[in-house]
C-alpha positions, 0 to 999 in steps of 0.5 A: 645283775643276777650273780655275775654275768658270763658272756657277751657276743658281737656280729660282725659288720661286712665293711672292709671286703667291699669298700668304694670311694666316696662319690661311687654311688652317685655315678652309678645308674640306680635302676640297673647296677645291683652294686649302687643300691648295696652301697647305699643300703650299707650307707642307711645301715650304718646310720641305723636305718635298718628299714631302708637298708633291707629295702635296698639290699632287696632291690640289689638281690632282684638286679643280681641275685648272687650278690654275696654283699646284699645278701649278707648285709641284708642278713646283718640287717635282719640280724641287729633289728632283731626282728627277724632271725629265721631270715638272718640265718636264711640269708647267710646261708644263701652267702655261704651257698655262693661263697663257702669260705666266707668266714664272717657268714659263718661267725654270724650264723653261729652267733645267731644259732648260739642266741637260739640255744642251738649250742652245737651247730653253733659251734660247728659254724664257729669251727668253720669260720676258724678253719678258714681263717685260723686268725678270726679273733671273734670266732674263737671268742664267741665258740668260747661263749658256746662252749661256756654255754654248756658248761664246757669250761676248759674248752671256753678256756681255751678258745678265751685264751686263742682270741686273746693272743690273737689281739691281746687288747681287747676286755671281753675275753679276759672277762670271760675267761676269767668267768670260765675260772670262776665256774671252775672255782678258780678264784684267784685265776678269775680274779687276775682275768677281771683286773686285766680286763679293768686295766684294758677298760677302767669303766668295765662294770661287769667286770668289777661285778664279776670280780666282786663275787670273786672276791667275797667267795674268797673271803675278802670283804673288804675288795668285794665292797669296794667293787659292788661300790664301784658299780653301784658309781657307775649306775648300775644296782646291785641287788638286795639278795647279794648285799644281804650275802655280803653282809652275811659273810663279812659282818662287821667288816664292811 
């Protein structure tokens, strides 16, 4: 870990909108209904089977090609293999060219354009997904990422805080928020950030990490040792560079 790590982002899996009864795809025809092999590729994919997951989701596109659901979960596919983004993103846009209020496709192409470096259209999407639903919590968290991501930290602030009303349950924003405050130099706002996010989730390194920086730029030595020692316990090293750093500002205190 290098200084304190700001963010993290998740794709959205495209589950709920299409759900069928267990049974459903045998008692479909395979070689004709589009919607037997998007079922059974969405089955391949939440086994990890990403391979035969596109290979069916291509078989249900060649059947119809307006399958909004093939497209996208082939998109997702595409996307959490890793190995190719240019046809993730191809692929979401073909989603949102058959339905334009498809806020999930909107989130993930933002995602993946945000991983790129491409920070405004990235926004953009994050700011069509949100118009559509203004409740999409993971909208507002990763367009706090992207506004984070070029140093607009009052507006990361702000769309932290939205998730987190949102669904006040989750750890990931009150990390990040608390990152946001950090940036600013607002150590005690961070610091109470990274204890709600521990309080949600005791086993949340980089949160401990996070608020140990917080704590020896504070002047605290004492609270910064015991959260490097917390995820040193956890399994995770902190480097040299930073010990050296603590020592440097605490001395004999720890």
């Amino acid at each position: 870990m290098k200084g304190f790590v700001r963010f993290s982002a998740t794709l959205i899996v495209f589950v709920e909108a299409f759900f069928y009864s267990a049974g459903w795809a045998e008692e479909q025809k395979a070689s004709s209904d589009a919607g037997y092999y998007a079922k059974r590729g969405m089955e391949f994919q939440l086994n990890g089977q990403s391979e035969e997951a596109i290979s069916d989701f291509n078989k249900a596109i060649e059947i119809d090609p307006k399958s909004v659901e093939a497209y996208f979960n082939r998109g997702l596919a595409y996307a959490q293999g890793e190995a190719d983004c240019e046809q993730a993103i191809s692929d979401f846009n073909k989603v949102i060219e058959l339905d334009p209020t498809h806020a999930l496709a909107y989130n993930n192409r933002g995602f993946l354009l945000m991983n790129h470096g491409e920070y405004d259209q990235a926004i953009s999407d994050f700011d069509r997904a949100i118009a559509i639903n203004s409740k999409y919590f993971r909208a507002y968290y990763n367009r706090g990422i992207a506004w984070q991501s070029k140093d607009q930290y009052d507006r990361a602030i702000a769309d932290y805080t939205a998730a987190i009303e949102i669904d006040p349950s989750h750890a990931l924003p009150y990390n990040n928020r608390g990152s946001a405050w950090h940036l600013k130099g607002r150590y005690d706002q961070a610091v109470m950030d990274y204890n709600k996010a521990i309080e949600i989730d005791p086993g949340y390194a980089l949160a401990y990490f996070n608020r140990g920086v917080a704590y020896l730029k504070k002047g605290d030595c004492d609270k910064a040792w015991e959260d490097f020692r917390n995820v040193e316990g956890m399994g995770y090293q902190i480097s040299p560079e930073l010990f050296e750093q603590l020592r440097k500002a605490c001395g004999e205190q720890i």
